[in-house]
MARFI-650310 format. One record per atom (N, C-alpha, C, CB): z, y negated, x negated; residue in one letter. Coordinates in steps of 0.05 Angstrom, whole numbers, padded with zeros to 5 digits, always signed. Atoms other than C-alpha are relative to their C-alpha. Glycine has a CB too. Example, Ala and Ser with C-alpha at 12.3 -4.5 7.8 and 13.67 -1.06 7.14 Angstrom:
% residues 2
+00000+00024-00018a+00156+00090-00246a+00000-00024-00018a+00025-00001+00020a-00001+00024+00016s+00143+00021-00273s+00014-00022+00015s-00029-00009-00009s
% end
This chain:
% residues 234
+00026+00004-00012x+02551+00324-02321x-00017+00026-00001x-00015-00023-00014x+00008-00022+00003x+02527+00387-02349x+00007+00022+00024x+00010+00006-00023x-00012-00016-00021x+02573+00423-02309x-00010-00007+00041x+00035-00007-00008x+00006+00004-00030x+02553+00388-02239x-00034+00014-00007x+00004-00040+00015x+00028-00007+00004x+02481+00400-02262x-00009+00027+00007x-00007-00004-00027x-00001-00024+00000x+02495+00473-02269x+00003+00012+00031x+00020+00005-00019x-00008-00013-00031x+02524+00478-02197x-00021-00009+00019x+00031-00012+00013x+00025+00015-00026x+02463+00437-02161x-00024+00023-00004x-00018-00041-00011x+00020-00019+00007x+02417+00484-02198x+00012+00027+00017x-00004+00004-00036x-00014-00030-00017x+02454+00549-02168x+00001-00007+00025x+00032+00012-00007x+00001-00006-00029x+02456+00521-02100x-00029-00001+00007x+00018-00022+00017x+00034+00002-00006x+02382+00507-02100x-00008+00025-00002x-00020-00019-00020x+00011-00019+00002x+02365+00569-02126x+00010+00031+00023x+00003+00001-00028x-00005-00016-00020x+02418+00600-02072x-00022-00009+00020x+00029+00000+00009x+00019+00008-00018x+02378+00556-02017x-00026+00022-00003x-00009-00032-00007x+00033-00015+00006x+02306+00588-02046x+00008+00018+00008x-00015+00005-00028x+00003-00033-00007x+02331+00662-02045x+00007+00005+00034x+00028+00021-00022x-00015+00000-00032x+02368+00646-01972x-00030+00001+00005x+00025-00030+00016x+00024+00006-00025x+02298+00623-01943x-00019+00020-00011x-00016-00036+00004x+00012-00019+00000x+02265+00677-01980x+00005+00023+00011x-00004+00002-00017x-00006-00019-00024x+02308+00727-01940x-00003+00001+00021x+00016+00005+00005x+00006+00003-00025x+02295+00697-01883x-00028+00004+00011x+00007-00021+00005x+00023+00001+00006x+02221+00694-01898x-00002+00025+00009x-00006-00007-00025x+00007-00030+00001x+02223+00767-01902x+00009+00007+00026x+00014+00018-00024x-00011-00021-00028x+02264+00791-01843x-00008-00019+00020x+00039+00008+00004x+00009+00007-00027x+02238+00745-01784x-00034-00006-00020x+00021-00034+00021x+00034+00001-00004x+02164+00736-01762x-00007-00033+00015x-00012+00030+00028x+00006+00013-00017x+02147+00671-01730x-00024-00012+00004x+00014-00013+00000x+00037+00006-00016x+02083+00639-01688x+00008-00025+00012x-00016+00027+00032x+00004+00032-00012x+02076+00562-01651x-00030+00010+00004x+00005-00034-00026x+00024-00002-00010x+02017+00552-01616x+00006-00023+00027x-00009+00033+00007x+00003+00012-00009x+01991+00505-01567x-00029+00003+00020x+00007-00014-00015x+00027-00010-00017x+01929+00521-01503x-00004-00033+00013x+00008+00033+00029x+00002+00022-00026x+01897+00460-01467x-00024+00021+00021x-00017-00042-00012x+00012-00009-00013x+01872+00492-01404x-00007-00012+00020x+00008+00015+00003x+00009+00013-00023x+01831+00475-01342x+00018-00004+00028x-00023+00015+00007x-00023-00011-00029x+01890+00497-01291x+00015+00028-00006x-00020+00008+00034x-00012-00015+00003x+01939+00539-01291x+00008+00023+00034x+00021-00016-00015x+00000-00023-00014x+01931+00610-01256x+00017+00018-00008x-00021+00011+00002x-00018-00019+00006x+01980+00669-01264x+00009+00017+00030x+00026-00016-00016x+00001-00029-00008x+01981+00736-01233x-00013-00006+00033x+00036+00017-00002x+00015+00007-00022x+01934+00720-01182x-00002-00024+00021x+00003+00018+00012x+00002+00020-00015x+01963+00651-01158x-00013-00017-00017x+00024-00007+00011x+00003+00030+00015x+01938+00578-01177x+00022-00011+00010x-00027-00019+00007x-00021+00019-00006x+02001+00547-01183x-00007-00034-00002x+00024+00007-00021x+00001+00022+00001x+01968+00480-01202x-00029+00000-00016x+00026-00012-00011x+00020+00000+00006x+01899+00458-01203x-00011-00017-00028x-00007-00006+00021x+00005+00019+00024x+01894+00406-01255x-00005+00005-00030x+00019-00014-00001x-00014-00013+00019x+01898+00411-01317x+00016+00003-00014x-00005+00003-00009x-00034-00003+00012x+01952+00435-01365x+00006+00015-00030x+00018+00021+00024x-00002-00001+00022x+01979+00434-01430x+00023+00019-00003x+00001-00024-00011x-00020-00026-00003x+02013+00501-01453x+00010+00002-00030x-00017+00034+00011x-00011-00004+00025x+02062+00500-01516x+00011+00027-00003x+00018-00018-00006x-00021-00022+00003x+02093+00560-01535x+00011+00005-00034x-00017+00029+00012x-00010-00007+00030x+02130+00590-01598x+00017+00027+00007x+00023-00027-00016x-00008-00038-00010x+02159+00666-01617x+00014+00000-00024x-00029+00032+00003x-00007-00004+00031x+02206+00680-01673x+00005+00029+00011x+00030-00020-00019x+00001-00039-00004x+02217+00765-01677x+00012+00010-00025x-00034+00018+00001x-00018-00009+00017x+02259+00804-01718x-00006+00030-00002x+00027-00006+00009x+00022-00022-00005x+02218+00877-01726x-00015+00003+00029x+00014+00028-00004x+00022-00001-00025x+02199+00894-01657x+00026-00022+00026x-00010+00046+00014x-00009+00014-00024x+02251+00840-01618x+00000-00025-00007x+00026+00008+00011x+00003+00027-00006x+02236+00778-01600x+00003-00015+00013x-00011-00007+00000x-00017+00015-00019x+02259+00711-01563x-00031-00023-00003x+00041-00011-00014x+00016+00011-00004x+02216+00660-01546x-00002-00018+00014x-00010+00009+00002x+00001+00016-00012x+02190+00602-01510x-00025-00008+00016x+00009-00013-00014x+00024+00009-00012x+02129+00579-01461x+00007-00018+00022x-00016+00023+00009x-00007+00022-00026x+02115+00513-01412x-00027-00005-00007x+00028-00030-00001x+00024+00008-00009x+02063+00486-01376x+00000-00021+00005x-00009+00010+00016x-00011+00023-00014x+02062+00419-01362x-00033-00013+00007x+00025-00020-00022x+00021+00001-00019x+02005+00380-01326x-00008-00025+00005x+00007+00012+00023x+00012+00023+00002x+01964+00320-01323x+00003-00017+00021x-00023+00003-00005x+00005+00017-00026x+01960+00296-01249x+00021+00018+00018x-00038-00001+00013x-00019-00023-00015x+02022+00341-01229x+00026-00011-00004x-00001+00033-00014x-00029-00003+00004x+02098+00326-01223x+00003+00022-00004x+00018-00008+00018x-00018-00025+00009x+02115+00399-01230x-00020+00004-00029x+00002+00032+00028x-00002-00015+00033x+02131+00435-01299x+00005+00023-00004x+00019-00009-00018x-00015-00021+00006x+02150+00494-01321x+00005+00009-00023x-00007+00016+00009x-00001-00009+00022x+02181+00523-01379x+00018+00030+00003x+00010-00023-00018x-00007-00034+00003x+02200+00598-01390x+00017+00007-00028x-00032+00020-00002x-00013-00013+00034x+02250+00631-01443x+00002+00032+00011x+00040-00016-00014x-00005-00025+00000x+02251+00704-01455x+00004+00023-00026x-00018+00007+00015x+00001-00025+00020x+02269+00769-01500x-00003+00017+00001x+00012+00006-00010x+00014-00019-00001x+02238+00828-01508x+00002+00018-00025x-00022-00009+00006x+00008-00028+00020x+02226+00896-01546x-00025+00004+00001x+00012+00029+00006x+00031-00009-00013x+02156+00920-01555x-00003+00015-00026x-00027-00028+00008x+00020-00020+00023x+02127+00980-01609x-00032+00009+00012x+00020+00036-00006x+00014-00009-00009x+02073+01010-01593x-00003+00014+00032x-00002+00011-00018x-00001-00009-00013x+02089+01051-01545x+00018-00001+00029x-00001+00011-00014x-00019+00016-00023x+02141+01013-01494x+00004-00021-00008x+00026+00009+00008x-00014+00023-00004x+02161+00947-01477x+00018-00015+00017x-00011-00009-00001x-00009+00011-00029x+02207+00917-01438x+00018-00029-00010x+00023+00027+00020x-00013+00032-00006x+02252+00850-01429x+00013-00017+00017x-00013-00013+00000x-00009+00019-00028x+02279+00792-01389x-00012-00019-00006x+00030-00010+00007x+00006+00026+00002x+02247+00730-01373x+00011-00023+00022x-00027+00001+00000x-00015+00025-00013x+02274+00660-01348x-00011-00010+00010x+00011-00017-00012x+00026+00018-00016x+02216+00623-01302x+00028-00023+00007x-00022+00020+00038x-00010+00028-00016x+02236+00553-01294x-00009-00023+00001x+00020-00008-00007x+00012+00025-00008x+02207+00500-01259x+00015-00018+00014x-00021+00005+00014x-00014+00013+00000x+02216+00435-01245x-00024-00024+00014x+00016+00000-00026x+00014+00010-00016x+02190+00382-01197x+00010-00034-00016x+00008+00010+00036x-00018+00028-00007x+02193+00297-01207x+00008-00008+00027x-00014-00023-00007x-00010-00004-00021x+02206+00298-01140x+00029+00007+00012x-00013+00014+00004x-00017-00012-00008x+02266+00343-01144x+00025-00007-00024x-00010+00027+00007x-00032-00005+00012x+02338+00337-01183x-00012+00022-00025x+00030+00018+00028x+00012-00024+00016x+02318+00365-01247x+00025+00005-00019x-00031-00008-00019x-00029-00016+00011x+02384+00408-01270x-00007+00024-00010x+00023+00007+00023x+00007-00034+00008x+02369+00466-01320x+00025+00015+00004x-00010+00007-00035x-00022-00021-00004x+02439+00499-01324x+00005-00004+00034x+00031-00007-00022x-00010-00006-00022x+02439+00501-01247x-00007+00020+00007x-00003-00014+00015x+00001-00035-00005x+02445+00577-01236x+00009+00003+00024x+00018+00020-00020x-00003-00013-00027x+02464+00574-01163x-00007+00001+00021x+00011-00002+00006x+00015-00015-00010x+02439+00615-01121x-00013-00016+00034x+00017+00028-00001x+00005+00008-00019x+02393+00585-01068x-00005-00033-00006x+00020+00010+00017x+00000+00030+00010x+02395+00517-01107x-00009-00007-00024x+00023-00009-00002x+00005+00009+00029x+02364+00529-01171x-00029-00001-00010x+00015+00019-00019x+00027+00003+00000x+02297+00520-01202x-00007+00018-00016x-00010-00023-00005x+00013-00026+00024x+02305+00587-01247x-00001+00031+00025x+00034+00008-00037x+00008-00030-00018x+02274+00658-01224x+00003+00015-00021x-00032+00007+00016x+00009-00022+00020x+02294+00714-01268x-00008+00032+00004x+00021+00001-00015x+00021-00026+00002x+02253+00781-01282x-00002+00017-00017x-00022-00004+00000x-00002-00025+00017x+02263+00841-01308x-00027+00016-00004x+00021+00019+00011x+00030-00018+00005x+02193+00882-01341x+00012+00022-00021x-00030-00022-00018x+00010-00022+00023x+02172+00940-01377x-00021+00008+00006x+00015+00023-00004x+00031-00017-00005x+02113+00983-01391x-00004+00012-00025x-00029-00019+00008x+00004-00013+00012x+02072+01004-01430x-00025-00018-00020x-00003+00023+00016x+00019+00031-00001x+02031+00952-01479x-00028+00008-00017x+00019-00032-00020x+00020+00003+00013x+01975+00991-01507x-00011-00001-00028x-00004-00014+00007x+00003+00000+00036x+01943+01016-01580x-00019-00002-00002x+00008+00020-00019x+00025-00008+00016x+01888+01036-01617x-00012+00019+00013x+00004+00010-00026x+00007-00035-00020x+01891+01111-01590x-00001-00016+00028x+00034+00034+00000x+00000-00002-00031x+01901+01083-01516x-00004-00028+00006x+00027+00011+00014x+00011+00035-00004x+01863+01017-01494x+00013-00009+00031x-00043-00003+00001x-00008+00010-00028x+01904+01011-01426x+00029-00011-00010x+00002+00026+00027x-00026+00010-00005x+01970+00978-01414x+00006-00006+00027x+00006-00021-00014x-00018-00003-00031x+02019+00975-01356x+00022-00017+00001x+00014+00032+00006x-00020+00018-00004x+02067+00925-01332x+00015+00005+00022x-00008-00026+00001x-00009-00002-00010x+02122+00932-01286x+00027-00017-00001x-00005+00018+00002x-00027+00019+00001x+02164+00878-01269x+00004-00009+00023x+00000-00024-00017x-00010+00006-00026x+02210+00851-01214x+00026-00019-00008x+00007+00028+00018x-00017+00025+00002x+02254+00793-01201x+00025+00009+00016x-00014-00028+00013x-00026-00013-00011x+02330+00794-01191x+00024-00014-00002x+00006+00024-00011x-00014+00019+00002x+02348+00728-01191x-00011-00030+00011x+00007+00002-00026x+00020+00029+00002x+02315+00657-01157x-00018+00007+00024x-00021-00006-00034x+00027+00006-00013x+02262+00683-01104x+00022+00023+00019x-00040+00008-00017x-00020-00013-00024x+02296+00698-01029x-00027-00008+00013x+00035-00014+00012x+00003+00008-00023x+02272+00686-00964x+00010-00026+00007x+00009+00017+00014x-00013+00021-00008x+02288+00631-00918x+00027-00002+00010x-00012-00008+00014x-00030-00017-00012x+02353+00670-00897x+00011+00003-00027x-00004+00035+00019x-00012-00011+00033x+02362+00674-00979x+00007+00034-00012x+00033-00015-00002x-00006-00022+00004x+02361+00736-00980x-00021+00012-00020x+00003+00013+00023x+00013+00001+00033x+02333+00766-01045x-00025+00017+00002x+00022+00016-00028x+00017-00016-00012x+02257+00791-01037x+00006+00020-00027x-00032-00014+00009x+00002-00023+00028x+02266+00832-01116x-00027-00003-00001x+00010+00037+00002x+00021-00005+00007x+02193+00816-01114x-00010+00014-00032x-00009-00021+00006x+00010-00020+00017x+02147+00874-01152x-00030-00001-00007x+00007+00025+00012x+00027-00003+00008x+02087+00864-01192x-00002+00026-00024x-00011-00032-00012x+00012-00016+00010x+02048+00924-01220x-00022-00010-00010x-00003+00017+00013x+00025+00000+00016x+01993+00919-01270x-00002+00015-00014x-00005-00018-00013x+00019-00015+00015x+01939+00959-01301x-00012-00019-00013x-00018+00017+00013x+00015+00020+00013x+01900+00930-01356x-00020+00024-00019x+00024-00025-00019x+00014-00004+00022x+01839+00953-01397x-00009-00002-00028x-00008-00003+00004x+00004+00015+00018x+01836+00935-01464x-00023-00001-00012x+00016+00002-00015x+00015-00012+00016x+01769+00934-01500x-00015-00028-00020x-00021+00019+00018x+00015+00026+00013x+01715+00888-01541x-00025-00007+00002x+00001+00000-00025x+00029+00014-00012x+01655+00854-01521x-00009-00019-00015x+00001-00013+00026x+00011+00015+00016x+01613+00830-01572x+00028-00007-00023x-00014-00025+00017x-00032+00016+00010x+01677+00785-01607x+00014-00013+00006x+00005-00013-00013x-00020+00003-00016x+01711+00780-01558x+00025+00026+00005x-00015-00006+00023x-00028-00021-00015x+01788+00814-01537x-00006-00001+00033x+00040-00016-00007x-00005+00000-00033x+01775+00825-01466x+00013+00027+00011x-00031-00003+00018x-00016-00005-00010x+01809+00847-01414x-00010+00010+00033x+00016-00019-00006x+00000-00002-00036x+01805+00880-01336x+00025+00009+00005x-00022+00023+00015x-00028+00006-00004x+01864+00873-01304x+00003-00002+00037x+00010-00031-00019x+00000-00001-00028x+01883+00893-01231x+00031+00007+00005x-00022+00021+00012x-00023+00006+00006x+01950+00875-01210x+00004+00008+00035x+00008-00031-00016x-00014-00004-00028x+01995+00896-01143x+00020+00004+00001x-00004+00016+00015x-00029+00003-00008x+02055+00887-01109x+00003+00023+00022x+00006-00033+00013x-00008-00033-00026x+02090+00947-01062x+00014-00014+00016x+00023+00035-00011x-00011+00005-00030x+02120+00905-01015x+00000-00030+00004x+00032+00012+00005x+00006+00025-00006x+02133+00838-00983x+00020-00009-00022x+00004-00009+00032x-00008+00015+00022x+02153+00784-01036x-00013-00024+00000x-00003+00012-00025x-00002+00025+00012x+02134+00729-01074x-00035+00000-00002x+00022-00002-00031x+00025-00004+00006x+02058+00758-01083x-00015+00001+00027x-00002+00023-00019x+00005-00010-00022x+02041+00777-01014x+00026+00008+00025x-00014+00021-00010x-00033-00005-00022x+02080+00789-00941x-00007+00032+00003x+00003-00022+00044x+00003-00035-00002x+02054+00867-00953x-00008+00016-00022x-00020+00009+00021x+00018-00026+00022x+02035+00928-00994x-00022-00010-00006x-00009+00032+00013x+00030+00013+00001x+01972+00882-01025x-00002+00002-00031x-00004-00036+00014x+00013+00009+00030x+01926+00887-01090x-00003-00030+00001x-00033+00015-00008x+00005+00039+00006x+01932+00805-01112x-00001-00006-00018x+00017-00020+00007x+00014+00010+00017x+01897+00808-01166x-00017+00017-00024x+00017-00017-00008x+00022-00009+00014x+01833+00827-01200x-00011-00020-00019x-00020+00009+00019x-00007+00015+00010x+01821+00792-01267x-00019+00017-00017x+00027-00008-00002x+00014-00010+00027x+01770+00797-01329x-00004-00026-00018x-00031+00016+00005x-00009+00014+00013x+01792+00762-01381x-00013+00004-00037x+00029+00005+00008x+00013-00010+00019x+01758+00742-01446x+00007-00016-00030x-00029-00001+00011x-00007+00022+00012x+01789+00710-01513x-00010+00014-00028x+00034-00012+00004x+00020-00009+00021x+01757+00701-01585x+00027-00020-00010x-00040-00005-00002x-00013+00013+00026x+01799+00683-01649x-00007-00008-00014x+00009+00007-00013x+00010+00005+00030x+01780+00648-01715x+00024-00007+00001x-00025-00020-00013x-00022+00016+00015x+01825+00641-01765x-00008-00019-00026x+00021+00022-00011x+00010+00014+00015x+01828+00596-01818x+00022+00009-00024x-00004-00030+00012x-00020-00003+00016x+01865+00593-01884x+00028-00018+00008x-00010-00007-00025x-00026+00011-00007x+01944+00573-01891x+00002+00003+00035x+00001-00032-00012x-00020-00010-00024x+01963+00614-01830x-00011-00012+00029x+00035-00013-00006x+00018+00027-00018x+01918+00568-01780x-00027+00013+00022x-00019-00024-00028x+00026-00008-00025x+01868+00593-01714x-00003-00009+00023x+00000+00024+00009x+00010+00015-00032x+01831+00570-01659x-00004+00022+00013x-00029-00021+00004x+00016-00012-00019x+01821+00602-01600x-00006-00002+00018x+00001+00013+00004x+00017+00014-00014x+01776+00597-01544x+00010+00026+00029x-00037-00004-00016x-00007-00021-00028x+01799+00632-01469x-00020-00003+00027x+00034-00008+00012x+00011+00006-00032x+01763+00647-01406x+00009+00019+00013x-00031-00002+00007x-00014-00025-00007x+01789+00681-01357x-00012-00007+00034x+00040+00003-00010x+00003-00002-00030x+01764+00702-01284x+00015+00015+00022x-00022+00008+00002x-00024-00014-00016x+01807+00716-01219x-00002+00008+00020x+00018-00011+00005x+00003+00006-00024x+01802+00743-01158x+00025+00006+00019x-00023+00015+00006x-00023-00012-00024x+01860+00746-01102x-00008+00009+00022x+00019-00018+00011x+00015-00015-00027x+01839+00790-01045x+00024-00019+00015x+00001+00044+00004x-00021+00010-00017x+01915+00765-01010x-00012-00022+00013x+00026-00009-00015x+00004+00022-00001x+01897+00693-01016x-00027-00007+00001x+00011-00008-00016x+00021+00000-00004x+01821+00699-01014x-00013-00018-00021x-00002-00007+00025x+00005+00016+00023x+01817+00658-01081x-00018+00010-00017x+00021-00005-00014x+00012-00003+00022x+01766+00656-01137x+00011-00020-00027x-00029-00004+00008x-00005+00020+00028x+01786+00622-01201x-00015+00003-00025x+00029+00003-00012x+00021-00009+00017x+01748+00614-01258x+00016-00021-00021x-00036-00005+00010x-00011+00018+00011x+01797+00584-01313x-00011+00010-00029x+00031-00001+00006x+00012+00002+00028x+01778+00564-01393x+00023-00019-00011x-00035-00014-00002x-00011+00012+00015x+01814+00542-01444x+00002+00002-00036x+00018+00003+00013x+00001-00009+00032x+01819+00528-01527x+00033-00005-00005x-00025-00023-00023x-00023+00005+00015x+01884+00537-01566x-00006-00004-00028x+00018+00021+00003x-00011+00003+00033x+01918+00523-01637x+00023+00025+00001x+00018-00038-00009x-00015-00023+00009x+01953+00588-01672x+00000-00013-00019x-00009+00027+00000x-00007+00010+00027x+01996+00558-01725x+00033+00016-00009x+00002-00038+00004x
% end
């Protein structure tokens, strides 16, 4: 009895040191946004409103991840996976866009082409420090978004961003464009001008609210948006 005693104690105490290594070498985040509607990069994909989960585990500067939108008075969903590098001074990645209709055959592993409900997108840039309050995005798709002939637009969004602080607030100006016909526009068009404004509290045991507003304008589409929202950082 002694002896089993002895071996339960050593695996427990392996368990502890295991999850204290693990502790140490990854980073992870959960979180949860309820928002008024969901806008992104100058479109309103869906007016309603919509509940945004996400989660991030990271391993120094690379990380994998998860985000979805899903929607009150909406059959369509979307959920996103992606991985990424980011230091200071570059970032780049792939991401998975995938949406999903009640309406439509909802098949995630359907990867073929012209039939599927995933768009993938390759980014990089540049994400912005202390010394340098701008950041730069450059990303383009290369997988999911054709024509009606299927033929692949590679749509290209460019962004500039400002970073600064207003009052206690993280805000943001943000003017975004595409160089050719795509997924954003059928031409060489700025589609999207954006000032964006979010405040943090934290709390103890790892725990914050935060509160988003964010304003839009699409010259393309002739849109104004004016979206708000509070999250959980847990």
């Amino acid at each position: 009895m002694k002896t089993i005693s002895f071996l339960l104690m050593l695996i427990a105490a392996s368990s502890v040191a295991q999850t204290n290594k693990c502790d140490s070498l990854f980073d992870a985040e959960a979180g949860v946004d309820a928002m008024s509607s969901y806008v992104w990069r100058g479109i309103r994909y869906v007016s309603s409103p919509a509940i945004q989960p996400c989660m991030e585990v990271s391993f120094k500067n690379v990380s994998v991840g998860a985000w979805s939108s899903w929607h009150f008075f909406s059959g369509w969903s979307e959920i996103d996976l992606y991985a990424g590098y980011e230091n200071d001074y570059v970032m780049f990645g792939v991401m998975d866009y995938y949406s999903a209709s009640n309406y439509i055959l909802d098949d995630y592993f359907n990867y073929h082409s012209g039939a599927s409900g995933h768009m993938l997108e390759a980014y990089a840039g540049f994400p912005g420090n202390d010394k340098i309050p701008f950041s730069f995005l450059a990303a383009t798709t290369f997988f999911g978004d054709s024509d009606d002939d299927d033929n692949p637009y590679y749509s290209t969004f460019l962004e500039v961003s400002y970073l600064f602080t207003l009052k206690n607030f993280d805000s943001e100006l943000r003017l975004g464009f595409t160089p050719a016909e795509g997924m954003y526009a059928d031409k060489t068009s700025i589609c999207e001008a954006a000032f964006r404004m979010e405040r943090e509290i934290e709390f103890p045991q790892d725990f914050a609210l935060k509160f988003i507003s964010e304003l839009t304008l699409n010259p393309v589409t002739k849109g104004l948006y004016l979206v708000g929202g509070v999250g959980i950082i847990f």
